[in-house]
N, C-alpha and C positions, 0 to 999 in steps of 0.2 A: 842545497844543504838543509837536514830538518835544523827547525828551531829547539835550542840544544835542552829547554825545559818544557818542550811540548807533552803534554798529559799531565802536567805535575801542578799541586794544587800546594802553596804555601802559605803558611803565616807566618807576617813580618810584623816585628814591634817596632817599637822608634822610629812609624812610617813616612811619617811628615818629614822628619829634616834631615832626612837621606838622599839616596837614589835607588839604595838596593830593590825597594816595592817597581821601580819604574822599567831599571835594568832588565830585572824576573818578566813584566809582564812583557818587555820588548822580546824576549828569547824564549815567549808562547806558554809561560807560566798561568795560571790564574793562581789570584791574591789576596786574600784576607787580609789586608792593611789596619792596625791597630795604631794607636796616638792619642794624647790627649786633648789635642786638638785638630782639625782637618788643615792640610797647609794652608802657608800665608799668604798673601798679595792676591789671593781671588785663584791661585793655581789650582790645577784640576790633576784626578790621578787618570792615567791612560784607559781601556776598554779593558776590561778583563779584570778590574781590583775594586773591591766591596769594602770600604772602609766604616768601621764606627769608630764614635770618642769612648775612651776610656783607659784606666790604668790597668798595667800589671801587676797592681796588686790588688784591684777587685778582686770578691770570694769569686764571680763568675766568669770573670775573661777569657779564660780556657776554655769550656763546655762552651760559652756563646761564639766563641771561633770555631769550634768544631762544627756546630750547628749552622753558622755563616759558610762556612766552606760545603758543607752537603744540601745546604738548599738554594743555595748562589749555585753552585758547579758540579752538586748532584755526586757529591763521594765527601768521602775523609780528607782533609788535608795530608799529605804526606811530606811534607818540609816544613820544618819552624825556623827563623831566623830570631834568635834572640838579638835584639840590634839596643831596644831601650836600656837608658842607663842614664843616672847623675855622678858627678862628679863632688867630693867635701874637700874642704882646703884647710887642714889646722893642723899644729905639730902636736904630738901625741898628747902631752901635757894638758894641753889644751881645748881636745875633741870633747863634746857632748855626747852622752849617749844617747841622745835622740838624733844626731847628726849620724852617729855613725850606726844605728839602726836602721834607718831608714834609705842611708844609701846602702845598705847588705838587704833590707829589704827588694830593693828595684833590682841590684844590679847583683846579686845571687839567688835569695829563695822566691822571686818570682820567676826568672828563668827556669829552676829549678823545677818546681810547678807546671811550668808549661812542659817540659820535659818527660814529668808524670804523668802528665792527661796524654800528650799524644801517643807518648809509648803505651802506654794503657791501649788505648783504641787501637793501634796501629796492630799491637799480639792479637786482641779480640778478633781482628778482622783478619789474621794471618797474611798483614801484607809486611814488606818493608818500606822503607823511610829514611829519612833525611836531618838532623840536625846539625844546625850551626851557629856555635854561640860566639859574641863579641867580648874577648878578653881584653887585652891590653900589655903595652911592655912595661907596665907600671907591677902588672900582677908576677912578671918576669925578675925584673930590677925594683930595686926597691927605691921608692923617689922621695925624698923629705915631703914633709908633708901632705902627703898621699897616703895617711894610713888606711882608713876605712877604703877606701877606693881601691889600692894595691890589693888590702887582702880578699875584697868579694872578687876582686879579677882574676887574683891568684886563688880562690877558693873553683870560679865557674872553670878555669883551663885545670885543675884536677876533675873537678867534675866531668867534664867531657873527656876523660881517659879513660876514668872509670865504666861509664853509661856506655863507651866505645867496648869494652872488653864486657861486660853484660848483656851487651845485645847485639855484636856481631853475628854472630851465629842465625839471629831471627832475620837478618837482612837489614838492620838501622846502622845508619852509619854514623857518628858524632864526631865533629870536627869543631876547632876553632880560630878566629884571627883576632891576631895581637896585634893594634895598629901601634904607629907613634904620635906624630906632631901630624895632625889630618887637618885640614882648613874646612873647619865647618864651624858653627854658631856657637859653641861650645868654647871655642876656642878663638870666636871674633873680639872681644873686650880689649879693649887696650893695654892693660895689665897682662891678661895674658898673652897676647900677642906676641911683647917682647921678650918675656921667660922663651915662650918658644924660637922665637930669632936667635936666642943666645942660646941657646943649646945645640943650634942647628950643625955646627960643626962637627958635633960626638956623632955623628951619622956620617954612614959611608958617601952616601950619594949626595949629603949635604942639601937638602933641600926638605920643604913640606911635603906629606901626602896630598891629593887628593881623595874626596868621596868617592870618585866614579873607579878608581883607584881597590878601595876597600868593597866597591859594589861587585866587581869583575876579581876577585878573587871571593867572596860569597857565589857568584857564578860558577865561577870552576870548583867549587865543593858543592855545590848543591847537585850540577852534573853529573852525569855516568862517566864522564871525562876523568873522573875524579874517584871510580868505580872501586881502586884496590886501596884507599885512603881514609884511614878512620883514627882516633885517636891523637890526632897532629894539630899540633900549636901553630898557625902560620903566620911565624913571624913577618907582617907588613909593616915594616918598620924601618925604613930608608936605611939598614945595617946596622941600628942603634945598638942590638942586640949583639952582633958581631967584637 
């Protein structure tokens, strides 16, 4: 059986404290892996992924992936996986406007950005393509304290409706997934731990996500598997949403 992302050339942000970079390269991807730092404890990324440090909000991050993807693997990237994102914690009253700039900055208009550049290239070269951006059920439901965070989530899952209905036609597909309660660093702190323990009952399956979890659904939308699918919110959300 081919590997189900053989030829296909992506960039993944929030590469480090994922799996999706590793998932992609196992199912014959090559990777443009992006982060602010290269993973932790001495880990390495598999054969096939060109990593640099840096934000997505450098004025260049975009162009110098593009450029990473065709002189590493010799073409355009033609999949982006918007995965970087922070998280702000304050009741409306009480958010800064620099708090809540700067998480619309990472986790909407630099997605956004990256969006531009590849779609840009991708018309120029008249191929199609691949987007997948990382929403949230936060951007779905609305969660106390979750302003700034709910509405870029809920800003990027309209966005990728919209960029799905403007570029169908050229062959780009834009999708997105909504996780929930996911175990990963973000959500290791003891504090937040138990906010997520005690919510865990409003899910159907009652239980955490896993990464690998959220990486294997980025899989099946980056796929041809996933060929007649654009435009859709995929709720990974243990039923929260339900």
């Amino acid at each position: 059986m081919p590997a189900r992302l053989e030829g296909k050339i992506a960039i993944v942000t929030g590469a480090s404290s994922g799996i999706i970079t590793d998932t992609f390269a196992a199912h014959g991807a090559k990777v443009v892996a992006i982060d602010l730092a290269p993973p932790k404890d001495g880990a390495s990324f598999p054969d096939g992924v060109e990593f640099f440090a840096a934000s997505v909000t450098d004025a260049d991050v975009w162009t110098r992936a593009l450029d990473t993807g065709r002189k590493a693997f010799g073409a355009t990237p033609d999949v982006l996986v918007n995965s970087a994102g922070i998280t702000y914690t304050a009741l409306l009253h009480e958010q800064t406007d620099e708090g809540f700039d700067r998480t619309f900055d990472i986790n909407f208009k630099a997605p956004m950005k990256g969006m531009q550049v590849l779609i840009g290239a991708l018309l120029a070269e008249q191929r199609g393509g691949n987007i997948i951006n990382i929403s949230s059920i936060a951007g779905v439901n609305g969660l106390p304290t979750k302003t700034a965070y709910g509405v870029s989530k809920a800003a990027i899952s309209h966005l990728t409706k919209i960029a799905a209905k403007e570029y169908g036609e050229k062959g780009i597909r834009v999708n997105a997934i909504a996780p929930s309660m996911i175990r990963t660093g973000m959500t290791a702190p003891p504090d937040r731990t138990a906010f997520m323990d005690s919510v865990l009952h409003l899910t159907a399956l009652n239980r955490w996500g896993e990464p690998h979890e959220i990486a294997n659904a980025a899989l099946f939308l980056a796929s041809e598997e996933s060929s007649l699918v654009t435009g859709h919110i995929l709720m990974a959300d243990a039923g929260y949403t339900i």
